[in-house]
N, C-alpha and C positions, 0 to 999 in steps of 0.2 A: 314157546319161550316168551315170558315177559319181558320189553324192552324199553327203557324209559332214553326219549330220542331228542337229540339236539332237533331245535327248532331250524328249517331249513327251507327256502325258495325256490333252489335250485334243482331243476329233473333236466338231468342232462341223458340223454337217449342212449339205451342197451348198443355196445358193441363188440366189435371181435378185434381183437389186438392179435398181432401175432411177436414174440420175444423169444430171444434166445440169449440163455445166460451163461457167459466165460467168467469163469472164476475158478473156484477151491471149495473147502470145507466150510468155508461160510456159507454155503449156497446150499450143499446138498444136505448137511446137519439141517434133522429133523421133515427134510423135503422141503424145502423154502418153495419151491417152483411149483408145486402139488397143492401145497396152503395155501397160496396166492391163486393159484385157479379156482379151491375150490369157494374160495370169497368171495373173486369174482361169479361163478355160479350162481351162489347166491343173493346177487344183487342185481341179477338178468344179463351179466356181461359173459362173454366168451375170452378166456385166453386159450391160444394155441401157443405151445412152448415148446423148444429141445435147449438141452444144453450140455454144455463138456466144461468138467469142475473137478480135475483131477485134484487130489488132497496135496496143499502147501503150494502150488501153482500161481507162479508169476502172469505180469503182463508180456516180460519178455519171452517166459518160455509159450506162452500164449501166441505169440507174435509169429512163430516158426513150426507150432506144432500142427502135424497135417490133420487131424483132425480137426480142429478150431477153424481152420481154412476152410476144409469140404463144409462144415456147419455155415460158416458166413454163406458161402456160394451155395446152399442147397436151396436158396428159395428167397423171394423176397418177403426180408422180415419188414415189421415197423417200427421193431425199436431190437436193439442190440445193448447189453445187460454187459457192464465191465467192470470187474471188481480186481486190484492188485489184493499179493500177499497181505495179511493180516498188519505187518509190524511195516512192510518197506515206507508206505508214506509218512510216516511218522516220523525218517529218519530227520538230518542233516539237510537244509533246506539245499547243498552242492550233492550229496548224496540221490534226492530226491529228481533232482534234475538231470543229472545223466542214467540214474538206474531206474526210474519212472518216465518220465515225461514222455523220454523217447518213443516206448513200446507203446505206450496209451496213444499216440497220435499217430503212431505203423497202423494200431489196429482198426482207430477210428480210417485210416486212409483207404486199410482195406475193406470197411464195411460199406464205405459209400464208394467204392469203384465198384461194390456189387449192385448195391440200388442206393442213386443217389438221395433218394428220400429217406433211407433209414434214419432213423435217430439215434445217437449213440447216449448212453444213461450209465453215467459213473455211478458206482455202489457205493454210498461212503461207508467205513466203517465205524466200528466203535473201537476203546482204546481197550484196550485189557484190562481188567478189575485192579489191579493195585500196581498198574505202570507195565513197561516191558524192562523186568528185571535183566534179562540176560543184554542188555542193550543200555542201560544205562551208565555206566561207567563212560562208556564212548560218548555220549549223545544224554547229558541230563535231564535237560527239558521232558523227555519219556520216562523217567522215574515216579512219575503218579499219573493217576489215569486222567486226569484233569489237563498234563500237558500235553500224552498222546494225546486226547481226543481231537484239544485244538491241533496238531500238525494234521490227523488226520481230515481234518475239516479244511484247513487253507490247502491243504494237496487236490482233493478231490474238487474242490472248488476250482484252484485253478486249473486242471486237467478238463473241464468243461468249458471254462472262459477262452482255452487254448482252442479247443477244437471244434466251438461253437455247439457243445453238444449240452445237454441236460445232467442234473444230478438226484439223485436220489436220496435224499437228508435220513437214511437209517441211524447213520452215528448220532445228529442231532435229536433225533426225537427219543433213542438211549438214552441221551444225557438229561434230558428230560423228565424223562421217569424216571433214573437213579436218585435225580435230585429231589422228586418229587413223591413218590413212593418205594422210600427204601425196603421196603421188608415186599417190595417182586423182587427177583433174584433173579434176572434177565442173563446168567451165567452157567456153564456144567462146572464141575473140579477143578478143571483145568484152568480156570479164572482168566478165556479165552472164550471158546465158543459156544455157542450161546445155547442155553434152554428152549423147553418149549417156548415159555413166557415168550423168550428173547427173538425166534424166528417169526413167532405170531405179529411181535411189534414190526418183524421187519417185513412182512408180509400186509401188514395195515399199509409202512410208508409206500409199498409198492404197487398195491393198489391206489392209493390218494394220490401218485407220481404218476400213473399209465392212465389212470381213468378218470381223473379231476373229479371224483367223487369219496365224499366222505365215508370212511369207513363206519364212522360209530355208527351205531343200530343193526350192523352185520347179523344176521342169525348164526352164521358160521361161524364156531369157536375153538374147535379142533380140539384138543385133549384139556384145554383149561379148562379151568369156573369161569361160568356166564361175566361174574361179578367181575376177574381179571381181566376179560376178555374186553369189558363194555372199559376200561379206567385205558388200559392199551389202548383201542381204536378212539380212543378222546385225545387221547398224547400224541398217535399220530397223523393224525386229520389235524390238529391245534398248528403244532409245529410244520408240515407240509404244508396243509393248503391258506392258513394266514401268513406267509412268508413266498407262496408258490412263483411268482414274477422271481423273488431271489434264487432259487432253486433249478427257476428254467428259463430264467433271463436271455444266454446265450444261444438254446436249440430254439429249435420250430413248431415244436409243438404246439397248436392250436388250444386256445382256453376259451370258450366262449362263457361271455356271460353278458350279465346288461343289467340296468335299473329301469324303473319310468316313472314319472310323477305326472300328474294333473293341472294341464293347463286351461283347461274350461270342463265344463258340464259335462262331456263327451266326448273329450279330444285326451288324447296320449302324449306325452312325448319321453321317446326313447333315448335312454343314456347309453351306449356301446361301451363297455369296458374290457371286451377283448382283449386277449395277449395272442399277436405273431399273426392274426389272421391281415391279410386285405382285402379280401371279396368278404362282400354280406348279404345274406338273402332273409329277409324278415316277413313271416306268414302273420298276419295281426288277427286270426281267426274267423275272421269276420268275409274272406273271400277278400279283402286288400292285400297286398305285399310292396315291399320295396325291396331297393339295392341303394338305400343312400346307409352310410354309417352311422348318422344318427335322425334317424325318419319321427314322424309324429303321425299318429291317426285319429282320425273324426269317426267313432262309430256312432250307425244309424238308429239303434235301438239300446234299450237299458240289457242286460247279461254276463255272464260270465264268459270272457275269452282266452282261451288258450293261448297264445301268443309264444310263434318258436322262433329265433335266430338261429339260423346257417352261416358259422363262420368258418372262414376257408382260407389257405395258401395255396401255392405251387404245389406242395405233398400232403399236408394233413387237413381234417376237417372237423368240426366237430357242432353237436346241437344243442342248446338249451332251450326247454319249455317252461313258459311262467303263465301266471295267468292275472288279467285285470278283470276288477268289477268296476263293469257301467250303470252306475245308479243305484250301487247299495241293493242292491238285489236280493232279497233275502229267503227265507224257508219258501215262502206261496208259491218261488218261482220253477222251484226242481221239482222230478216227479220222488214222491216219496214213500215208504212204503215198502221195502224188504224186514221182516222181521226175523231174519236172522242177524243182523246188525244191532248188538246192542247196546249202551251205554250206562256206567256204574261209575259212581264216583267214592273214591276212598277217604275224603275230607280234604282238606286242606288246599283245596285246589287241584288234587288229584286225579285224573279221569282216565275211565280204562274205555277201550273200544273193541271191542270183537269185532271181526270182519270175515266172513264166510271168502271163501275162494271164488276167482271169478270177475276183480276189479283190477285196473289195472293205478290207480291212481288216489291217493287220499286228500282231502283238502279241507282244512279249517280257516273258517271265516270268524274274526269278530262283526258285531251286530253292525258295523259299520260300513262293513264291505273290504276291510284290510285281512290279507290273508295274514296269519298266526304260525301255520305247521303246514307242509305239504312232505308225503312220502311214498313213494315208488313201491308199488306191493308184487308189479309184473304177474297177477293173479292168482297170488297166493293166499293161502287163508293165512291173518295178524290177530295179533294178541297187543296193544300197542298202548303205552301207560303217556300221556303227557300231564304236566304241571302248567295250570291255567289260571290266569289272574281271575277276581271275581267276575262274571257279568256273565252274559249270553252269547252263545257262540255258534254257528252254524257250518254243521261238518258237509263233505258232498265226498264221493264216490262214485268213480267214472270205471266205465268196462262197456261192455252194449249199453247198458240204459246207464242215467247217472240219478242217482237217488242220494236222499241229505236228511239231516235231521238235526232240529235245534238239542245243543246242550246249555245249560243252565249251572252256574257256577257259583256258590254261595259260600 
């Protein structure tokens, strides 16, 4: 598959999540929980999932039903998936609070008397295509789908603010794309639940919510066109992860990340941008580490270094790898030389990369030593198109050996 890939820093390290998702027909329409693993799969993560999603299923009948209980108790999850009926958040902000609020803080109560680390992750929803007709006379503001969305937006919001727990912006990055690409039709007939299109987008935000990593460049695209598939995973990667501090303000969820700039010829110094962590373990590749939050390093030689943050809480953790050049380093300095690696360029700044199977990491350098593009291949063979300003640029590919080659951009 050809894939033209947001420019990206970020390699945040493969892992195994385990979720379990209480809801309804929003959940199991189209397999939401099947699509979301098998994305994850494809970007080197592991989810382990069960779920109970009986059709039309509240929070409260949630709250008492013996199954949804044996599912919290059968195991320690890491994150616990709650989604109310489709129409109740939307209602009467007095309606919302004794017929919602209640159940959603029963069941966050019971998730964490089973492990107090779980996370609990509210499912926002979307509003129905053209309002909730059979409810509007009572409650107008749901008469267009532009007012449910907002009630279902400040519910879910606050049903996380309430319980210290996370949210999961699906309804948002809907409203998104409706706004923005009308002719996806993120809906079935019923002008309620959702399409392929519509589970795929919700299956983007739930990857970009479990695993702080961007969806777009997915290879997995499930029964859509590549084309809808690549315009989704933009919308919700856009909307999740440039908002994510809003989204997971109140849980615990671990975000690592960091910047660094250049304070001498050879010295680092790290920016910690972290969300929720307090421990930090920083490997600067070079055989130095620290545990300060924002450390600097003096390395001894000119190279390219890997550089990983370890950031941590009481329950979660999580790793970002990034990498600096010391000394502008360039083609002379890697071993070079697989020619199954090729490079073609389409004009315009255009450049395609073939990548044979067997790397586990991509990295583009301008001539300068600034990296441009980095992407997580977990060794697979790519087909990978970027858009590149004029100049010269120098790519590298890590796996056992790491081997590079200058592009040239005209």
């Amino acid at each position: 598959m050809l894939a033209v890939l947001l420019v990206s820093g970020n390699v945040l390290h493969a892992r195994t999540v385990k979720v379990l998702f209480l809801g309804n027909s929003y959940v199991y329409s189209n397999n939401l929980p099947l699509m979301l693993q098998q994305m994850a799969t494809a970007n080197g993560d592991t989810l382990v999932y069960d779920q109970n999603v009986p059709g039309g299923y509240t929070l409260e009948q949630h709250s008492t039903d013996a199954t949804t209980l044996a599912k919290i108790k059968s195991q320690q999850w890491d994150i616990v998936i709650l989604q109310e009926q489709s129409q109740r958040p939307a209602f009467s902000p007095g309606q919302v609070a004794t017929g919602v609020y209640p159940f959603a803080k029963k069941l966050d109560s019971l998730i964490r008397d089973n492990n107090s680390c779980t996370e609990t992750m509210f499912y926002m929803t979307w509003g129905r295509k053209n309002g909730d007709a059979s409810n509007c006379v009572a409650y107008p503001p749901i008469c267009t789908y532009d007012g449910m969305q907002a009630g279902l937006r400040t519910s879910y919001l606050q049903m996380a603010q309430d319980n210290n727990a996370v949210t999961a912006p699906v309804g948002a990055a809907w409203k998104a794309v409706r706004d923005s690409i009308p002719s996806i039709d993120l809906y079935v007939a019923d002008e309620s639940h959702p399409s392929a299109h519509g589970t795929y987008l919700a299956a983007c935000v739930f990857y970009a919510s479990i695993f702080h990593k961007s969806p777009h460049g997915n290879t997995f695209t499930a029964t859509i066109s590549a084309t809808d598939a690549e315009r989704l995973q933009y919308f919700a990667a856009k909307v999740t992860l440039d908002s994510l501090n809003n989204w997971q303000q109140h849980g615990d969820l671990v975000v690592a990340d960091y910047t660094h700039s250049a304070t001498g010829p050879n010295v680092r110094a790290f920016q910690n941008t972290s969300i929720k962590a307090t421990t930090y373990n920083w490997n600067f590749g070079d055989g130095n580490t620290s545990i300060l939050k924002d450390p600097a390093n003096t390395y001894a030689a000119s190279g390219i270094y890997n550089v990983t943050l370890t950031a941590s809480n009481a329950c979660f953790s999580e790793q970002k790898t990034d990498t600096v050049n010391i000394g502008g380093v360039g083609i002379a300095e890697v071993n070079t030389g697989d020619p199954a690696i090729t490079v073609s360029q389409l004009g315009g700044g255009k450049v395609i990369l073939n990548i044979p199977a067997g790397y586990q990491t991509l990295q583009i350098h301008n001539i300068s030593g600034a990296k441009v593009a980095q992407k997580t291949l977990n060794g697979n063979s790519a087909t990978l198109t970027y858009q590149l300003a004029t100049g010269n640029y120098i790519y590298f590919v890590h796996g056992l050996k790491r081997v590079g080659g200058k592009i040239s951009v005209r």
